[in-house]
ZAMARGU-4260 file (C-alpha; in steps of 0.2 Angstrom, whole numbers, plus 5000, padded with zeros to 4 digits):
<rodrens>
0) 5070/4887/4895 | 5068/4893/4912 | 5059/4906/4918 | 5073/4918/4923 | 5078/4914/4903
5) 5057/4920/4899 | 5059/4935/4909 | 5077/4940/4902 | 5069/4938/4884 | 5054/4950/4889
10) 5066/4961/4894 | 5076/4962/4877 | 5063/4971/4867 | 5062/4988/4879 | 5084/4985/4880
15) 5084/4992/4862 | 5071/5003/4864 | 5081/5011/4876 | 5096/5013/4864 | 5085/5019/4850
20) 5075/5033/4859 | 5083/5045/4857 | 5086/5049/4840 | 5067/5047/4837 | 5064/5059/4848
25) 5077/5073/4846 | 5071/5081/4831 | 5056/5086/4843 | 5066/5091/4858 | 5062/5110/4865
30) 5070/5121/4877 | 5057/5124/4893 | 5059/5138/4904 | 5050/5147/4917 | 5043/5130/4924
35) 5029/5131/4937 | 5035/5129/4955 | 5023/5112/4957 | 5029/5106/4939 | 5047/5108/4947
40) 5041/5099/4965 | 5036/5085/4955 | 5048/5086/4942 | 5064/5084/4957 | 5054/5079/4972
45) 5061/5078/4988 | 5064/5067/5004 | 5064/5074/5021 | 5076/5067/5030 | 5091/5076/5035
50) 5108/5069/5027 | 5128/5072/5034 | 5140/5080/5022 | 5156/5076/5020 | 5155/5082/5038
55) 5144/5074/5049 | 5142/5088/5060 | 5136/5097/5047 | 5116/5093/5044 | 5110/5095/5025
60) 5090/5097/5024 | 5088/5092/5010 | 5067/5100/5008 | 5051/5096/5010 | 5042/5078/5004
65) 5030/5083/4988 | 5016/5070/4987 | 5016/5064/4970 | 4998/5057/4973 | 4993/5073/4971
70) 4994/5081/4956 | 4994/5101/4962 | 5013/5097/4970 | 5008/5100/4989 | 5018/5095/5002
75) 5007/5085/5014 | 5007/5100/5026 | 5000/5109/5015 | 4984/5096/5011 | 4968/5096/5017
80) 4966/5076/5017 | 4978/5068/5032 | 4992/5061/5022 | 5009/5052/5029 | 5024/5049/5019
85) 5039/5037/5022 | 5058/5042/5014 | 5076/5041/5016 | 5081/5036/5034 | 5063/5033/5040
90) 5058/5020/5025 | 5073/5013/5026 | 5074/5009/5045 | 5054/5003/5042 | 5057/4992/5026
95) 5050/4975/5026 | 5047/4961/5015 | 5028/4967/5011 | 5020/4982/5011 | 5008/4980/5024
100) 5023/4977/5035 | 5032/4990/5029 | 5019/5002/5034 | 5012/4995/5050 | 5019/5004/5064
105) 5011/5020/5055 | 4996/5028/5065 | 4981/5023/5058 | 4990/5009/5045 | 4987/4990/5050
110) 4991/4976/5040 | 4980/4961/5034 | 4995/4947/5036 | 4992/4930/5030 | 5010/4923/5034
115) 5027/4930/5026 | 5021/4932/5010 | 5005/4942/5009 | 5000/4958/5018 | 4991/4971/5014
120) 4989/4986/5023 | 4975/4993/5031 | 4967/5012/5033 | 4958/5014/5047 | 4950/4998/5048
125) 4947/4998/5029 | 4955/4985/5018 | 4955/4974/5002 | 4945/4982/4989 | 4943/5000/4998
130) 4961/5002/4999 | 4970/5007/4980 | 4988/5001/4981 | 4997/5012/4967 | 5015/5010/4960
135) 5019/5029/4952 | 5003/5032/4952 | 4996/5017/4945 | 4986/5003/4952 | 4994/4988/4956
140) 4986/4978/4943 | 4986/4963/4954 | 4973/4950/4962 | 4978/4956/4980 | 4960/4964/4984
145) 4952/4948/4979 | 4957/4938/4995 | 4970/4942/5009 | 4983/4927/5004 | 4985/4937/4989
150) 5001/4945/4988 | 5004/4964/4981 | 5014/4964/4966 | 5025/4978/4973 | 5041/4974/4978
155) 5045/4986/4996 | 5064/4983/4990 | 5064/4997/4976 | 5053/5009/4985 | 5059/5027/4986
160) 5044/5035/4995 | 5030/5029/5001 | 5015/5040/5000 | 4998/5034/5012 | 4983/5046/5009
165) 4971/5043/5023 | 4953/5041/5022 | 4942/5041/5004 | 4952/5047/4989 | 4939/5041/4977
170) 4940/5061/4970 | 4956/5058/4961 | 4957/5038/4960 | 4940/5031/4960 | 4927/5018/4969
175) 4944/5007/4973 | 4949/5020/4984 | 4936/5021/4998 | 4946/5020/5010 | 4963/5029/5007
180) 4975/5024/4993 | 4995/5018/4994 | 5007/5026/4984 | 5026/5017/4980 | 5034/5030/4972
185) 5054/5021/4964 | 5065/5026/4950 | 5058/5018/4936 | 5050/5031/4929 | 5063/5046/4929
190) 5056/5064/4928 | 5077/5069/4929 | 5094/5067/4925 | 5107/5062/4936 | 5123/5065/4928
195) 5136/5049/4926 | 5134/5034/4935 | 5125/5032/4953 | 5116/5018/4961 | 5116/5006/4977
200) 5118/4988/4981 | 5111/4981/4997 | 5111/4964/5007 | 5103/4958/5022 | 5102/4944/5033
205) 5089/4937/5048 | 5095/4926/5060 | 5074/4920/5060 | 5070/4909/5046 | 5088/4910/5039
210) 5081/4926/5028 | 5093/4933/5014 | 5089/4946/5004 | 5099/4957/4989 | 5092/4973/4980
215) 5104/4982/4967 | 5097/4999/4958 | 5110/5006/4943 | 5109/5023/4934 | 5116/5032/4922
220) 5111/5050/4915 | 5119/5058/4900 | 5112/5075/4892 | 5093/5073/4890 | 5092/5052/4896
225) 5091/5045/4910 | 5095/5023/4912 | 5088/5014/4925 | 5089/4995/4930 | 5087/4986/4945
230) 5084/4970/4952 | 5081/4960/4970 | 5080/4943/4979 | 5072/4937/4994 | 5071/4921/5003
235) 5065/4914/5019 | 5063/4897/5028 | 5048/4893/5040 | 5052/4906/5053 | 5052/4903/5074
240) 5038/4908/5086 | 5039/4908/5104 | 5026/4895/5108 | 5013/4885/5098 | 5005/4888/5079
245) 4988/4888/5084 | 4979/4896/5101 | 4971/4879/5106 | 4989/4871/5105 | 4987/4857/5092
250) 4999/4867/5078 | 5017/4866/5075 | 5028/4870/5090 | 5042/4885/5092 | 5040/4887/5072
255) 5027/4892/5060 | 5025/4876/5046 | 5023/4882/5027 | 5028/4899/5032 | 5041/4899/5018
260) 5043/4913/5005 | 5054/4917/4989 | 5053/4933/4978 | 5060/4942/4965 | 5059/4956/4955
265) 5069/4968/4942 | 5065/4982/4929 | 5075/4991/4914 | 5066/5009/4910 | 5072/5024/4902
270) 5067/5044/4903 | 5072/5056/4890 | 5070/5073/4901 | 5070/5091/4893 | 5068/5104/4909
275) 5050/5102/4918 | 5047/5088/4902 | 5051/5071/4903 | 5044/5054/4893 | 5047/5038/4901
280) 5043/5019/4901 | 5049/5002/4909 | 5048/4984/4909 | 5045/4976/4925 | 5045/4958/4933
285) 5039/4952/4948 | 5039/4934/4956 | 5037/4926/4972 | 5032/4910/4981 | 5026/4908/4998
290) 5019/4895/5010 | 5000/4898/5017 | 5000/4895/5035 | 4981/4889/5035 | 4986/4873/5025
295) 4999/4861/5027 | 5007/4861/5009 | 4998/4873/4999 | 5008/4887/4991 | 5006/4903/4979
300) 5017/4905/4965 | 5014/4923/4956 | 5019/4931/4942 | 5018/4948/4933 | 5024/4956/4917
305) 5022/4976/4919 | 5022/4990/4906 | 5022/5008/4911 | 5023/5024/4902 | 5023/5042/4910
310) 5024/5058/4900 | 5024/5076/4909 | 5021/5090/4896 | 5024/5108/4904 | 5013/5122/4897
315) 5006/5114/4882 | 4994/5126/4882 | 4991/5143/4888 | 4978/5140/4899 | 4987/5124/4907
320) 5001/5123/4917 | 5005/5104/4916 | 4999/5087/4911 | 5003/5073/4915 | 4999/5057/4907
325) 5003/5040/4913 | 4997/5022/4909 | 4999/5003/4913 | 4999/4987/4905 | 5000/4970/4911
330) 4998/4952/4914 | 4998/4943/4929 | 4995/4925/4933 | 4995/4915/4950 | 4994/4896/4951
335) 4990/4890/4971 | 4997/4872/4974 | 4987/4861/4984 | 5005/4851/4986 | 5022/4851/4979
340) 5019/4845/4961 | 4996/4848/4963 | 4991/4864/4955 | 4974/4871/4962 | 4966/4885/4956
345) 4974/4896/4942 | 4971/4915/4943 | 4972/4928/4928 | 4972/4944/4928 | 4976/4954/4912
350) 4973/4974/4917 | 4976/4990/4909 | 4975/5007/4919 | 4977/5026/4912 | 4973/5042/4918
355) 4977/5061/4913 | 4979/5076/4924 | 4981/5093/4918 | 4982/5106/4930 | 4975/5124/4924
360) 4981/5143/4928 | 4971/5149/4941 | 4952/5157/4933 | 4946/5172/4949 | 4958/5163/4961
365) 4956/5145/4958 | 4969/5134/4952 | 4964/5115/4951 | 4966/5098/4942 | 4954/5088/4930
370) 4957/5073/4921 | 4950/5057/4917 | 4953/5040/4921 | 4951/5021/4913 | 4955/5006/4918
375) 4948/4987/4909 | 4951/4971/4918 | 4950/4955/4913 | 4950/4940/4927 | 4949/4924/4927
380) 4949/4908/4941 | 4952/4891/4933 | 4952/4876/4945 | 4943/4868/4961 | 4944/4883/4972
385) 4939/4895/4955 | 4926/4903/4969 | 4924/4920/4957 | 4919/4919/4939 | 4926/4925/4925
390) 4923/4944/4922 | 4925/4961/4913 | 4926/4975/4923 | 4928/4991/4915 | 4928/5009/4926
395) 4928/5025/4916 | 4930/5042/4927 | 4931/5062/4928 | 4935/5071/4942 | 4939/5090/4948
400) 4949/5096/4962 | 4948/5116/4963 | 4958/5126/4976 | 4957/5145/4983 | 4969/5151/4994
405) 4962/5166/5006 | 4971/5177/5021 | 4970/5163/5032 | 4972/5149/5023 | 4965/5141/5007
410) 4948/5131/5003 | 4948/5115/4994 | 4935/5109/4982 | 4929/5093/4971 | 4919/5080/4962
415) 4921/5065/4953 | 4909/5054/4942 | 4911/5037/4935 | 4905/5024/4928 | 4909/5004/4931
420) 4902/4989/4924 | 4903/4971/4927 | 4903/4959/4915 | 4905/4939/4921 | 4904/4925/4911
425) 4892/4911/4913 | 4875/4906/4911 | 4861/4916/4922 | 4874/4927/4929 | 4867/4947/4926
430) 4879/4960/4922 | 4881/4973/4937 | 4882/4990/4932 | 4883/5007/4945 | 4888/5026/4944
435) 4896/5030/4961 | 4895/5050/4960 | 4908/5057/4976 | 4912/5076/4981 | 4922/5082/4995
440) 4925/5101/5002 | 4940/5105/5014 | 4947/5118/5023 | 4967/5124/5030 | 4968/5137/5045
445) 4983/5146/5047 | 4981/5150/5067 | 4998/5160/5068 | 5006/5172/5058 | 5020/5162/5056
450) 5009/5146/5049 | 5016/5135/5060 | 4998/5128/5069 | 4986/5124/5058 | 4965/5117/5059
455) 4962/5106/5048 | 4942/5102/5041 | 4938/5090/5027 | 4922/5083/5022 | 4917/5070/5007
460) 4905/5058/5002 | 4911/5046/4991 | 4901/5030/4984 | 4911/5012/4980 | 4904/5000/4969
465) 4904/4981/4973 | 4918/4971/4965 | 4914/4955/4957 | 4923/4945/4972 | 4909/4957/4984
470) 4895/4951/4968 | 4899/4934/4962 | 4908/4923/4973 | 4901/4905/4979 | 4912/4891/4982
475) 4926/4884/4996 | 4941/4897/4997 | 4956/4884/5005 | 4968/4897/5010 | 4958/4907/5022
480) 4947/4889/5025 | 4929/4898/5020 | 4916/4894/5009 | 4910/4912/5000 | 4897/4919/4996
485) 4893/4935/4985 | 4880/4947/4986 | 4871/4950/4970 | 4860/4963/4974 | 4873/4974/4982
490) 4870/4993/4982 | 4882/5005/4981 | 4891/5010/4996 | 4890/5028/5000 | 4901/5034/5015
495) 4901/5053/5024 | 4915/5056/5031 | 4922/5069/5043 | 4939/5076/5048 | 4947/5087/5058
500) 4965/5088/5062 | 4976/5100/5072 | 4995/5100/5068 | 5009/5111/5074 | 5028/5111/5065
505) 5044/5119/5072 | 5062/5116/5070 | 5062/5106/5088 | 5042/5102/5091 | 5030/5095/5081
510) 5013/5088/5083 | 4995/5080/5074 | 4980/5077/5083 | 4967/5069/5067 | 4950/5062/5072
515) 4936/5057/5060 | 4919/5050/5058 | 4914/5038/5044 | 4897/5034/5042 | 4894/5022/5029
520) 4878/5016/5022 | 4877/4998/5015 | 4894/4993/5021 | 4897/4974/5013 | 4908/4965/5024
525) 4912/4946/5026 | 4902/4936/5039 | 4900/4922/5046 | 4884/4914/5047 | 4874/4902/5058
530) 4860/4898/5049 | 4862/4878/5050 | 4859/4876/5031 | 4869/4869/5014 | 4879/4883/5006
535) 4865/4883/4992 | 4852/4885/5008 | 4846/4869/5004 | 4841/4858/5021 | 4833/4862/5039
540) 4835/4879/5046 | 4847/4874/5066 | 4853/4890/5073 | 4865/4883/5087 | 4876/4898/5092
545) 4891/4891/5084 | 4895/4895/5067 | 4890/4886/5051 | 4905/4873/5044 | 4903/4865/5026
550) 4913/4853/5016 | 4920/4857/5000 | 4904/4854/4992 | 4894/4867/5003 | 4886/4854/5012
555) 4883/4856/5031 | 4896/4846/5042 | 4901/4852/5059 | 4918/4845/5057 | 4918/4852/5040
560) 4935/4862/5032 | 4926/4878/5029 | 4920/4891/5037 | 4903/4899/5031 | 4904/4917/5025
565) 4894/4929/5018 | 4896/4948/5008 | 4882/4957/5019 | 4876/4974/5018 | 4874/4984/5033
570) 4873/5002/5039 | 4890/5005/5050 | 4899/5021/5057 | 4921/5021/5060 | 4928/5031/5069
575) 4946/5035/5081 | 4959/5045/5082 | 4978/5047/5077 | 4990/5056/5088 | 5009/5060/5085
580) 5024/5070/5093 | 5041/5074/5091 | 5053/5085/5103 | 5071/5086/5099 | 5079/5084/5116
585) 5096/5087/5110 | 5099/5098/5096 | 5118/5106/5100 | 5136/5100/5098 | 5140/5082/5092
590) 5126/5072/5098 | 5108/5076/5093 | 5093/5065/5101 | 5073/5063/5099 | 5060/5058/5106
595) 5044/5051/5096 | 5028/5045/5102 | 5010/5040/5096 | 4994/5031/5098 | 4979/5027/5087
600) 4962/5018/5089 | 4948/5014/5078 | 4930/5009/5083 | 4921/4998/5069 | 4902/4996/5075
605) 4885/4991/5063 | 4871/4999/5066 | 4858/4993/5079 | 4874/4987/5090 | 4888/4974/5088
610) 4904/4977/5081 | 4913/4974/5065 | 4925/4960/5061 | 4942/4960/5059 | 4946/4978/5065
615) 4962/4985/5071 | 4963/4986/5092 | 4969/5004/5101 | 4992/5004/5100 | 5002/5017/5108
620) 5020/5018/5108 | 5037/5027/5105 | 5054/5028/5100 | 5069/5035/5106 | 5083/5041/5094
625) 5103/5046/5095 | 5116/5050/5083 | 5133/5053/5086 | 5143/5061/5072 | 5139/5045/5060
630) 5133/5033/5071 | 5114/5030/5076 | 5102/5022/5086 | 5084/5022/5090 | 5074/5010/5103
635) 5057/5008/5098 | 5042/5000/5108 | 5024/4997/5104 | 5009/4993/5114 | 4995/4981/5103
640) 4979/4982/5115 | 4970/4965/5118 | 4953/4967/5104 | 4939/4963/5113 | 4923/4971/5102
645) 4921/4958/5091 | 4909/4953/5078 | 4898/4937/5082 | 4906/4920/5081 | 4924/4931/5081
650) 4936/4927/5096 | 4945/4937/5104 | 4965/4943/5103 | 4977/4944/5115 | 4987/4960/5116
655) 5008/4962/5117 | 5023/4970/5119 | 5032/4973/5102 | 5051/4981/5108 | 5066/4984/5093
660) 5081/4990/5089 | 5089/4997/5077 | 5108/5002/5074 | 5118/5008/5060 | 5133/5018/5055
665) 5131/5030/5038 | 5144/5036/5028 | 5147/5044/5010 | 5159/5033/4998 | 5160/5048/4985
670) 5157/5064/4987 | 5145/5063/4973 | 5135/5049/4979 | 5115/5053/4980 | 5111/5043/4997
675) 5121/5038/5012 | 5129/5020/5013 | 5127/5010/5027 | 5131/4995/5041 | 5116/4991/5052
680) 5109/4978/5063 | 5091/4980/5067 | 5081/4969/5081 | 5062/4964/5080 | 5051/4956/5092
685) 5065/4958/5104 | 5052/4951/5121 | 5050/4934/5108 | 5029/4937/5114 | 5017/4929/5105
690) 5011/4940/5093 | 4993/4940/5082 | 4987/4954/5072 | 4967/4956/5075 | 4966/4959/5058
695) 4972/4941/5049 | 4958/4928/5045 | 4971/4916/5051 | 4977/4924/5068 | 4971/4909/5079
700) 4982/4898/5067 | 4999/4909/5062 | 5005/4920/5075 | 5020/4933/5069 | 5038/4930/5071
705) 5049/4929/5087 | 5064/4934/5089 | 5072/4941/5075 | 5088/4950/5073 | 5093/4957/5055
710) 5112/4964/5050 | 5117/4969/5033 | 5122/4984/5025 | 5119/4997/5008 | 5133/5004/4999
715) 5127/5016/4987 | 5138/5027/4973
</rodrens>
């Protein structure tokens, strides 16, 4: 049997469960009426791009985005914490193959990279474990945060919105959410019904790396249910570069070797909706297969089964407007081949996450959210690169986020409390157990009667507990070539951070000016070391300025396949800026054009002096943007600044040019249909430069695409 067999027989069981749903729970079915404005918001958000009619001419906005992140159904105008949110036109126009490159050109958003298979993103210099990557609202429930080369078992394909909230939302998602959480928000949890029939179907092709890729999405709605499938395919070959692999010129020339990819992905799931009411689940898949640059032939093939449930109950009781209750279930596995026919190391990881929100009635003013969260994992690493033991982690939280609106504007309160422990497995390894306590305060100033500038001032000090990758590791990692090493004494990390922001919106100019400072005490961070000892610092202590190699043993050896790294602790402080604008040059009669620019910089620096690893370099850039009845096309150009403050025994990276295109003409096959259809042909890289992100462990090895030109189209009933 093969495994597109497996998966279709783990999709039989929820097929007639989908059938059978209905009359189970129609007997219990009950009008609603009078539905709160935010249990509405969430019930049908939004997008916010502006669509043609059946006359072009004729613009249709469609409303304002509500973040489904959080839980009071705010727009993220309306939020205190600096949010961004991509939809219709603009995700669609950013799409790529992973999320951290989907999300890149955002201000303040970076990716990790590890070749075309793996990214990341990246917060304001914060990545991996301090980044939460939800789907609905759910964690990811993959091994992503573990290591770089890991791939994020969300698939950018199905993605409806994507939600990025900016700096720590430990509050509402706990210690994994330091540094800002992701939120991919797609159909397979329906909170409405769409009448008949509707759906897409999509296909694409890059001229770089011969890349294919196919996504269909299917509904149907009938009275109170709503149907959902979907499914997508992705391939790539090794893709072209405009000069060498590697920066000292011994790589692969005018193409990046082992830089291959292949996914795929699909779900059934079904909603049965009564007004502001809905219950809904889905079985998903996920697959892919992908080259790691670093090595010659090894590869990642991963796999994960996915169960999720989501019920929104409106009014249950009189003292709470909504609650919304939502859980995951799943198994993931990923094997990396050292070769073709070599399995490696074997990675497991069986997770379950829930959590419930209910939103109350405002008490002397205040409406707010509580709820609880809980979330057990069990991982696992079998095999010579098994660098992490086996371990139980198990986090339990309660938060409260508590609002008040006043004359000239509103004030924003909240605390969380949780507990998490670790339990590996092995002799001599001690349990690690920490209650990271966060609260946060925020304010919005309406400086105009008509609200259209606002001050923004927000202020939080959330605490993150260690992972066990951060407490347990020890052994040679062969896709990003280091030996690791955990820290088992680390401390909880505690960050204060500060934020203010200025924004102003109109119907033709709108602005944000965010900056912030992040101070954070006992940061743990990777390292390199230069000690001149074994990896079990056995031998004679030889400090020689160059950092510390070892073999797959741990033994010292110059020439030696791994780099040296420790999780260290420090004291360290981020802090930047992010600035955006938009003026619509040309807003009457049949051609309508924009202008967009915007710039970001963050400084990463441990106390004492030096600089942190790894951290994203100063961008600015722009985009121009016509349409002409149904036609479009924007010219964007970015500006990646040479990084030059870099840790000790980091090199340095070259800055670049990054120029593209994009091109399209949008049209509505039925009167009825939900989105627009489209033929487009998209340009990257267009200057073919050679390009490496700061932020990759293997940037001196795997530069980024050239060239790469993309035509396909979305027809959508």
């Amino acid at each position: 049997m093969t495994l597109h067999h497996r998966r279709a027989l783990r999709l039989l069981p929820l097929a007639a469960a989908v059938f059978a749903f209905p009359q189970v729970v129609s007997a219990a079915d009950t009008a609603v009426t009078d539905a709160p404005a935010e249990v509405a918001a969430d019930a049908a958000a939004t997008t916010t791009t502006t669509t043609a009619a059946a006359d072009p001419n004729n613009a249709v906005e469609l409303g304002t985005v509500t973040v489904r992140a959080n839980p009071l159904g705010k727009t993220s105008d309306q939020l205190v914490q600096p949010t961004t949110v991509l939809s219709g036109e603009k995700l669609d126009s950013q799409r790529r193959g992973t999320i951290g490159e989907t999300l890149e050109n955002t201000p303040g958003i970076s990716t990790s990279d590890f070749g075309s298979g793996a990214g990341r993103p990246i917060i304001r210099g914060q990545a991996g474990p301090r980044v939460d990557i939800l789907e609905n609202g759910v964690g990811s429930l993959d091994v992503s945060d573990v290591s770089p080369d890991h791939a994020v078992a969300v698939d950018t394909a199905h993605a409806r919105q994507i939600e990025v909230l900016k700096g720590p939302a430990t509050l509402l998602y706990g210690s994994r959410a330091s540094g800002g959480i992701v939120n991919v928000i797609d159909d397979r949890l329906p909170i409405d019904v769409t009448e008949g029939l509707h759906g897409s179907i999509e296909g694409q092709y890059g001229s770089n790396a011969d890349e294919r890729l196919g996504n269909l999405e299917l509904g149907y709605g009938i009275g109170h249910s709503q149907f959902h499938i979907d499914a997508s395919g992705r391939k790539a070959e090794q893709f072209d570069i405009p000069g060498n692999a590697r920066v000292d010129g011994t790589g692969s020339q005018g193409f990046l070797a082992n830089s291959r990819v292949q996914s795929d992905s699909g779900a059934l799931s079904y909603g049965y909706i009564s007004g502001a009411n809905s219950v809904s689940f889905a079985v998903s898949e996920f697959n892919t297969v992908y080259g790691l640059p670093a090595e010659e032939n090894a590869f990642i093939n991963a796999d994960q089964t996915r169960y999720d449930g989501q019920a929104i109950l409106n009014r249950p009781l009189p003292f709470l407007e909504s609650v919304k209750i939502r859980g995951a279930y799943n198994s993931y596995t990923h094997t990396e081949f050292e070769d073709a026919v070599t399995p490696g190391t074997v990675f497991f990881n069986k997770q379950n996450d829930e959590r419930i929100e209910a939103v109350h009635v405002p008490v002397f003013g205040w409406r707010g959210v509580f709820g609880v969260q809980h979330d057990f994992r069990r991982f696992s690493a079998v095999g010579e690169e098994s660098f992490v033991p086996p371990t139980h982690t198990l986090q339990l939280g309660a938060f409260l986020v508590e609002e008040h609106p006043y004359k000239f504007g509103k004030l924003e309160l909240g605390a969380r409390v949780e507990r998490d422990t670790n339990k590996p497995e092995g002799n001599g390894i001690p349990d690690r157990n920490y209650t990271p306590v966060s609260v946060s305060a925020g304010s919005i100033f309406n400086l105009d009667a008509a609200k259209a500038y606002h001050l923004k001032l927000y202020f939080s000090r959330s605490q993150r507990s260690p992972v066990p990758e951060e407490l347990y590791s020890f052994g040679p990692h062969g896709a990003t070539a280091t030996f690791e090493r955990g820290n088992g004494n680390a401390k909880l990390e505690t960050a204060n951070n500060f934020e203010i922001g200025f924004d102003h919106h109109d119907q033709r100019w709108s602005w944000e000016l965010n900056g912030y400072y992040n101070r954070i005490q006992n940061y743990l961070f990777l390292q390199e070391t230069d000690s001149g000892l074994n990896a079990d610092r056995s031998g004679t202590a030889n400090s020689d300025g160059v950092a510390d190699r070892v073999n797959a043993e741990g033994l010292l050896d110059p020439e030696g396949e791994f780099l040296l790294v420790d999780y260290r602790q420090s004291n360290v402080k981020f802090y930047g800026f992010e600035a955006q604008t938009d003026y619509a040059l040309v807003t009457t009669g049949p051609y309508k054009v924009n202008v967009h620019a915007f710039a970001d910089k963050v400084v990463g620096q441990v106390d004492g002096g030096g600089d942190l690893p790894r951290v994203t370099p100063m961008r600015f850039g722009g985009s121009l943007e016509g349409k002409y009845q149904r036609y479009h096309a924007t010219l964007t150009y970015t500006r990646v600044e040479r990084q030059g403050n870099i840790a000790p025994l980091e090199t340095v990276t070259g800055g670049y040019n990054q120029l593209g295109i994009d091109l399209g003409y949008r049209f509505r096959l039925t009167e009825n249909a939900e989105q627009d259809s489209e033929f487009f042909l998209r340009g990257r890289n267009l200057l073919n430069e050679d390009e490496r992100r700061h932020t990759s462990f293997i940037k001196d090895v795997a530069p980024l695409p050239g060239t790469s030109i993309f035509v396909g189209f979305r027809l959508a009933i």
